[in-house]
C-alpha positions as CSV (number, residue, x, y, z in Angstrom):
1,X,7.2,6.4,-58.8
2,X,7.8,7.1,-55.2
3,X,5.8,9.1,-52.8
4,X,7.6,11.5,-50.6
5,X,6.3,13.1,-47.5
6,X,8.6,15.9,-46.3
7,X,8.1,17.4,-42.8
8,X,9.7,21.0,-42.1
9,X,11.0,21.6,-38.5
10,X,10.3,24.3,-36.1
11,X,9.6,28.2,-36.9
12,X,9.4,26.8,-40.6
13,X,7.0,25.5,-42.9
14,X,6.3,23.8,-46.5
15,X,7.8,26.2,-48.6
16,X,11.6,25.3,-47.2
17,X,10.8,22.5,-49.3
18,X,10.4,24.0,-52.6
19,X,13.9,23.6,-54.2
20,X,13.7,19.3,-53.6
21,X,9.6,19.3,-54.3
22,X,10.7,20.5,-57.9
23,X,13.4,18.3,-58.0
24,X,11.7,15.3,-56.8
25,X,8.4,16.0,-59.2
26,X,10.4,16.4,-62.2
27,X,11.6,12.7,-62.0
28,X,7.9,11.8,-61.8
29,X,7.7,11.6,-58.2
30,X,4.9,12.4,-55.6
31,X,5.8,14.9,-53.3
32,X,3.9,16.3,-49.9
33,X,5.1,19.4,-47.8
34,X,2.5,19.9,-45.3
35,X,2.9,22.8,-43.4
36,X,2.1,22.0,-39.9
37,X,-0.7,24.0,-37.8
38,X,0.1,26.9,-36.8
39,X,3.2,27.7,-38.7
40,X,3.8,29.0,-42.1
41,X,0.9,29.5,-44.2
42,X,-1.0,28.6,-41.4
43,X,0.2,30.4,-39.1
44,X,-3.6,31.7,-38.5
45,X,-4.4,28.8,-36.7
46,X,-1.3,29.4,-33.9
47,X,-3.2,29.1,-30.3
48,X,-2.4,27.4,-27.3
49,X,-4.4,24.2,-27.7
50,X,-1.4,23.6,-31.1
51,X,0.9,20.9,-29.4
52,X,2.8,18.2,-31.0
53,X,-0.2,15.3,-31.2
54,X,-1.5,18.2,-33.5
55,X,1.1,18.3,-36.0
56,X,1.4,14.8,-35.5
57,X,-2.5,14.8,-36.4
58,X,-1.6,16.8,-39.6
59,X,0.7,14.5,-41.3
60,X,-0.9,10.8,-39.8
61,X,-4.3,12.4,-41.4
62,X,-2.0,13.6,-44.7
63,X,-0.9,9.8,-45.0
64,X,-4.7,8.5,-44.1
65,X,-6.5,10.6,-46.7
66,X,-4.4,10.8,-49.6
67,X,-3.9,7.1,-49.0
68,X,-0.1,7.2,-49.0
69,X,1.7,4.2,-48.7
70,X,5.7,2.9,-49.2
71,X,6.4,6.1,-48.9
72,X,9.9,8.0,-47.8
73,X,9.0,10.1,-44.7
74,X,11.9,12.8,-44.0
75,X,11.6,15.0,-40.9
76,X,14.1,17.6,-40.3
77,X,15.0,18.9,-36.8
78,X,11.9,18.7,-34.8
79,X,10.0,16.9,-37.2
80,X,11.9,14.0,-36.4
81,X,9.9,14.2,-33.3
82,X,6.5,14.5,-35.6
83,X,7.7,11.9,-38.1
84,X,9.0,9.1,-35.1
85,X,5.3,9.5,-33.9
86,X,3.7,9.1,-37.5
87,X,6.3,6.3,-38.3
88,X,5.3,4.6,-34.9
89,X,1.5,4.8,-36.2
90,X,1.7,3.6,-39.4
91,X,5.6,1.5,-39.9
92,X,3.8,-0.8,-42.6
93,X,3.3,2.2,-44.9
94,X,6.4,4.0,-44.6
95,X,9.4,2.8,-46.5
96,X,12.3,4.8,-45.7
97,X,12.3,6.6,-42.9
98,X,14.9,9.5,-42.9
99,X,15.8,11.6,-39.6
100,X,17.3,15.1,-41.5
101,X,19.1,16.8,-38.4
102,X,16.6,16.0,-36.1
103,X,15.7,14.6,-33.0
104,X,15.1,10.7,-32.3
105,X,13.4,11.2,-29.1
106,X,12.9,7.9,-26.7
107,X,9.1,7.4,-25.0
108,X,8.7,9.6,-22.4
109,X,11.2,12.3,-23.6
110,X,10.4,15.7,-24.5
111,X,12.4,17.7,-27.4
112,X,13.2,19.6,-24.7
113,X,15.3,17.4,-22.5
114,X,17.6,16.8,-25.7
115,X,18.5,20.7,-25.9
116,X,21.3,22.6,-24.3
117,X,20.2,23.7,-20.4
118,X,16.7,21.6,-21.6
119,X,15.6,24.3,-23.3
120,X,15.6,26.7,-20.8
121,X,16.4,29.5,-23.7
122,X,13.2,28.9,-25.2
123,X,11.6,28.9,-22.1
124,X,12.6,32.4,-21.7
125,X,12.6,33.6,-25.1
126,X,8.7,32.7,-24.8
127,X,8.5,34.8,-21.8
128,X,9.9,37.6,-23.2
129,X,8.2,38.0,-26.6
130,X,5.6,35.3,-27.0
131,X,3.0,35.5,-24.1
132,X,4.7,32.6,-22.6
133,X,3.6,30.0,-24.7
134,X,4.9,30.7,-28.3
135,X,9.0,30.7,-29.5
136,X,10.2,33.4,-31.3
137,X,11.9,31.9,-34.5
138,X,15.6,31.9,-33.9
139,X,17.6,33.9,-36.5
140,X,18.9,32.2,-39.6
141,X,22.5,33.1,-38.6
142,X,22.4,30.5,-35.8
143,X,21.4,27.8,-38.1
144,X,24.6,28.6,-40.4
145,X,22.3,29.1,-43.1
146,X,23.9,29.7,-46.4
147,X,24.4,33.6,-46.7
148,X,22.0,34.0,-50.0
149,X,19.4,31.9,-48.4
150,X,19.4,33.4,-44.6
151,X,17.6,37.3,-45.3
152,X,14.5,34.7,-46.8
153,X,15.1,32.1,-44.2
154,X,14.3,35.0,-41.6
155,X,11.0,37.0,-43.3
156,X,9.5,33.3,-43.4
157,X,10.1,31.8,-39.9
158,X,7.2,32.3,-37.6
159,X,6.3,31.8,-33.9
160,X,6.3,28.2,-32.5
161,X,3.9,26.9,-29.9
162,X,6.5,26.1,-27.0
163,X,4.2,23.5,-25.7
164,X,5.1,21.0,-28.8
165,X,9.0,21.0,-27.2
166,X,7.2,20.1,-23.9
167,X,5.3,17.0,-25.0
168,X,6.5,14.1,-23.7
169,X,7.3,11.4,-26.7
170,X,4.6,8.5,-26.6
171,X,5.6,5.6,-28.6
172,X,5.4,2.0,-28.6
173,X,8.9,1.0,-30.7
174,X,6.9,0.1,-34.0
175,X,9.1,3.4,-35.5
176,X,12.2,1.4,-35.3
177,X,10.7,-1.5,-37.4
178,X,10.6,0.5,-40.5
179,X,12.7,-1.4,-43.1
180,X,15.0,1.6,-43.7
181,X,15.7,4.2,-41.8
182,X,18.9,6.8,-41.7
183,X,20.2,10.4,-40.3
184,X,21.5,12.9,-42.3
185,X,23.4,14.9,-39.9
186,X,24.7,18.7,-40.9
187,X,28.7,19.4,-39.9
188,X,28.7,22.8,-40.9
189,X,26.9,24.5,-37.2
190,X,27.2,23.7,-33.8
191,X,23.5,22.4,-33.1
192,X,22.3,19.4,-30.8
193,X,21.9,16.9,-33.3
194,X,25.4,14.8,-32.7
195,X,23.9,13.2,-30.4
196,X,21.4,11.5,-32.2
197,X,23.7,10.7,-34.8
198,X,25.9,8.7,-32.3
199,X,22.1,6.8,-31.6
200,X,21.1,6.3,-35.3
201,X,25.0,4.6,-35.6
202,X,24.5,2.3,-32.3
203,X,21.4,1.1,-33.8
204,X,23.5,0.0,-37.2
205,X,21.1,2.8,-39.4
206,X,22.8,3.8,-42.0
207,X,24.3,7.7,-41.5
208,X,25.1,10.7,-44.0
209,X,27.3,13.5,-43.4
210,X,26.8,16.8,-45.2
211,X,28.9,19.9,-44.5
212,X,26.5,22.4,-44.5
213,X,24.3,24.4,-42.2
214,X,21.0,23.2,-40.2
215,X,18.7,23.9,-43.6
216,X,20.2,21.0,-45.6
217,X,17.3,21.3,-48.1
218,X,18.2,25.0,-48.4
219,X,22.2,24.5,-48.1
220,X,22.8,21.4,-50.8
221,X,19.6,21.0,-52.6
222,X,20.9,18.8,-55.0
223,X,23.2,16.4,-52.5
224,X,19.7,15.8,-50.7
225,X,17.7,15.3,-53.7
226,X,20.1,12.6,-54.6
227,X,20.0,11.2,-51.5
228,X,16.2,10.7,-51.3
229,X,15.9,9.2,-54.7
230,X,18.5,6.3,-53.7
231,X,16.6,6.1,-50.9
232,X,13.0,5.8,-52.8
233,X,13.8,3.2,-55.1
């Protein structure tokens, strides 16, 4: 039995997981889809002090009180920024780690340097509709989500604090000492994440292609759940 940890990216939250937490429990595994602050089901807790050392907080403290270790931690889009900081923390109890379509940032880096015009969309998009501090969630459409999935995809997303792109990545390298670590990079959209696949290959990681939108998980379900449970055992 293998525990999974799961981490949703931005505007998103646990329940993008359901489809592979079903899959993964009904083999007999352990599977955890926090929701990070502010977002989701907790999207009651969205202020301005929610950055990314808090949803780093939420899954280092997931992994500390549930006493989790060997586990596979997966984080999709910008919770490859969340999961690089938790993997950087703790590398001796993490036994896959898995970069879904998401950024690798480098120390010092925000998520925002790695986006087109760093990010100034956002930027503005906060300005316009979220006080100047939270991110509207981007439609559905623009991810190339699947076209039964994207009408849900949309009534779920929520606001995303913009200061969590702005964070500057602090890590010390112990991320890249995790035994096993891959990225899972989507085909099927025109994103930003290329580039960190061309990083995960330089490195000699091993690399997955899907053709699909951003929202693997939602896109091929059953491709991913595969993947995980080759990569959990």
């Amino acid at each position: 039995m293998t525990d999974y940890v799961l981490v949703h990216g931005a505007w998103h939250g646990g329940w993008c997981w359901s489809r592979i937490r079903r899959k993964l429990t009904d083999k007999g595994h352990g599977v955890y889809t926090p929701t990070l602050t502010g977002l989701g089901d907790r999207m009651h807790l969205l202020s301005r002090d929610v950055d990314l050392e808090t949803h780093i907080n939420d899954v280092a403290n997931l992994l500390i009180w549930e006493d989790l270790r060997d586990i596979v931690l997966v984080g999709h889009s910008y919770g490859g920024c969340v999961v690089r900081h938790v993997a950087d923390r703790f590398p001796d109890r993490i036994r896959s780690l898995i970069y879904l379509d998401a950024f690798i940032p480098e120390d010092g880096e925000p998520a925002l340097n790695y986006m087109p015009g760093s990010g100034q969309d956002h930027r503005e998009l906060a300005l316009l509709h979220g006080d100047g501090w939270k991110v509207p969630p981007i439609p559905a459409s623009v991810f190339a989500v699947n076209a039964a999935d994207a009408a849900w995809v949309d009534s779920r997303c929520t606001m995303h604090p913009l200061s969590s792109f702005e964070t500057p990545a602090s890590l010390t390298g112990a991320c890249d000492r995790v035994p096993d670590i891959g990225f899972v990079f989507a085909t099927g959209w025109d994103g930003p994440f290329e580039q960190f696949r061309s990083v995960a290959k330089n490195r000699r990681w091993w690399c997955e292609d899907f053709a699909c939108g951003h929202d693997v998980m939602l896109d091929k379900p059953n491709e991913l759940t595969d993947l995980l449970l080759a990569r959990g055992h």
